[in-house]
N, C-alpha and C positions, 0 to 999 in steps of 0.2 A: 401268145406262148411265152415271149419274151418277158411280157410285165408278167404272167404268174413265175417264173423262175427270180424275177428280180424280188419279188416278192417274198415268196420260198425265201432266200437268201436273209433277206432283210429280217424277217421272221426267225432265221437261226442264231443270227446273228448276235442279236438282242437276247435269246434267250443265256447266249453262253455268255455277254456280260452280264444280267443279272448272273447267275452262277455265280461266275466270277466274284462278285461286287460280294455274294453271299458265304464266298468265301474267305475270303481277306479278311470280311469284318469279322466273322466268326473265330480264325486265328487269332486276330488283333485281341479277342477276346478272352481266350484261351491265353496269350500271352501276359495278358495284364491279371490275371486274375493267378496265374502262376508266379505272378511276383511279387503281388502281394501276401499270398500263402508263404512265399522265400522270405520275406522281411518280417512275415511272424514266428517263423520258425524260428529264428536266425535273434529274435528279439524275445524269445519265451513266450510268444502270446496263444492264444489259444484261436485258430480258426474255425469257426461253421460254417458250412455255405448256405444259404438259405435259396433252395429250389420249386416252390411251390409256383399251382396256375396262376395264381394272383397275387403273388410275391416272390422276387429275386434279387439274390444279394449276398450279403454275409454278413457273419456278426465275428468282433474281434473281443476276446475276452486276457486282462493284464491281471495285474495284481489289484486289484479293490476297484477295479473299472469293467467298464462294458463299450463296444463300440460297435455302434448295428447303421447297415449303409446298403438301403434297398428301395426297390423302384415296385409301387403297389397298384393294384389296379380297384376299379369301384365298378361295378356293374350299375349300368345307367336300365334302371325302370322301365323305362318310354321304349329302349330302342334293346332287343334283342341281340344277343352278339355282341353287345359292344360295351367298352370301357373305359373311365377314367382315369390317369396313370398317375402317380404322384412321387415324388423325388423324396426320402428321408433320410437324412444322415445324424445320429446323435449318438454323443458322448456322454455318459453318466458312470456316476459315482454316488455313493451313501455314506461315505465315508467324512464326508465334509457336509455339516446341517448347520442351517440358519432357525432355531427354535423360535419360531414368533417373528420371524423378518422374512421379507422378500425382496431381493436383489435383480434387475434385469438389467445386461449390457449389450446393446445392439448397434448397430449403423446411427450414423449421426442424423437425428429430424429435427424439426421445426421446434423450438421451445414454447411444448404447452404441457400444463400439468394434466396428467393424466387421469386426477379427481373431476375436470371441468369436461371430462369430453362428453357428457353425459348432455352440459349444458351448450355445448357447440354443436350438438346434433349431427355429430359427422360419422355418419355412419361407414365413412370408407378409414377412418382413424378406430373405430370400435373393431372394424372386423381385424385391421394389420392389429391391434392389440392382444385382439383373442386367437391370433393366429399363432404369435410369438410366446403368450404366456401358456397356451394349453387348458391345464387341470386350474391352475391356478386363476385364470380371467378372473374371475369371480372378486378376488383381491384388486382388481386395479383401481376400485376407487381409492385405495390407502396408499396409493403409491405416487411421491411427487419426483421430483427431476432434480438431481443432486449434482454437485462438481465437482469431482475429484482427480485428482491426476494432474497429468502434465498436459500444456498446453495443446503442443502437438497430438497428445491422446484425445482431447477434448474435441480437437476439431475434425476428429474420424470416426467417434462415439460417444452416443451418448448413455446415461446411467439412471437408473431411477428405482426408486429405495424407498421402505417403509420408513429410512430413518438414515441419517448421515452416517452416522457409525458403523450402520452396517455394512452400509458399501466402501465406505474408508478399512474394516476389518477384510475385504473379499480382493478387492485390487491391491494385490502385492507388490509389489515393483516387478516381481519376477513375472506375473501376470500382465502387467502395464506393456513390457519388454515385447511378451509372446504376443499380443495383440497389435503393438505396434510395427511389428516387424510380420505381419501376417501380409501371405502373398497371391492368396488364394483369390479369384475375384469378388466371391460372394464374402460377404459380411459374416462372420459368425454373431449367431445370439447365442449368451451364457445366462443361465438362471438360475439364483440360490434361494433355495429354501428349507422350509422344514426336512422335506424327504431326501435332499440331498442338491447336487450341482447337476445340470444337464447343458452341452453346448450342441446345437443344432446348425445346420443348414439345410436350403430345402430345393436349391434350384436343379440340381444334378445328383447323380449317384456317384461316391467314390471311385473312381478306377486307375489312380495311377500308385505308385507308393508313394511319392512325395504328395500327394495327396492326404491318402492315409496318412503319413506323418506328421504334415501340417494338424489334423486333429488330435493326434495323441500326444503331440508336443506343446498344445494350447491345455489338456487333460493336465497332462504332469506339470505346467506348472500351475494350475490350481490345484494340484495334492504338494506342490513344492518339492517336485522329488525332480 
């Protein structure tokens, strides 16, 4: 009788910390996502939420920018119920086009042209390629590894460019500055082209405002505003 009562107990126990645990983070959620709605207020932006079953998030819209920061799901074939979830955070603008160039600046790698990966057979260097470039993959044979910047920039990212020019025209100093002084842990990738500037990361969903701000302060200063 004893062990079903200890039991009993142990049994309620538990349920009202999960509870518990279910609610905390639930506020903690509620509060973060009300402060970022405060600092878009408060900064002119435009907020959406984005509520769906298989996407949650928001998207922040400024003046000639977009800023969409949401966690997706993929429904896996094999297994019923169940999903893949994936992290997107990106910054774009149209307002800044590279006609005929491509521009990509990401985390510092290994110096290999990105024409040769074709002949290194690396297929784990093909896929971080096509992961980073998107629509564009298709272009990375045109694309070699450029050096621009300041030393200290050079040895936390690298740059790779249809053409030197180009990416001497897209790193501004005021650019160099925002990247350099990035505090976020994940690396931002920025990419310029014909359809415009996009900065991504992918490992998390935004939820703090100096969060949010770290990206729209990387945004403004490739519009130089």
């Amino acid at each position: 009788m004893d062990d079903i009562l200890v039991s009993i107990i142990v049994v309620i126990v538990t349920g009202l910390v999960i509870i518990g645990i279910f609610v905390i983070t639930g506020r903690k959620k509620q509060q973060r996502e009300a402060a970022i709605k405060q600092i878009a207020l408060n900064s002119g932006w435009n907020y959406e939420p984005i509520n769906q079953t298989q996407r949650k998030g928001f998207i922040l819209r400024g003046e000639g920018w977009k800023l969409e920061s949401f966690i997706e799901g993929t429904d896996r074939p094999s297994e019923a119920g169940s999903s893949d979830w994936s992290f997107t955070n990106k910054w774009s603008t149209d307002r800044i086009t590279l006609p005929g160039e491509l521009v990509m600046i990401g985390p510092k790698t290994p110096n290999v042209q990105l024409g040769q990966l074709s002949g290194l057979g690396s297929l784990v260097l093909q896929k971080a390629l096509k992961h980073m470039l998107g629509a564009d993959a298709e272009k990375a044979t045109d694309l070699v590894e450029v050096f621009v910047g300041r030393i200290s920039f050079r040895d936390r990212y690298s740059v790779w460019a249809t053409s030197q020019a180009a990416a001497e025209k897209v790193l501004t100093y005021e650019l160099e500055n925002e990247l350099l002084n990035w505090q976020l842990k994940e690396s931002p990738v920025l990419k310029f082209s014909d359809r415009g500037v996009e900065i991504t990361t992918r490992q998390a969903k935004l939820e703090t405002p100096e969060e949010v701000r770290a990206m729209v302060g990387l945004g403004n200063a490739v519009l130089g505003t």
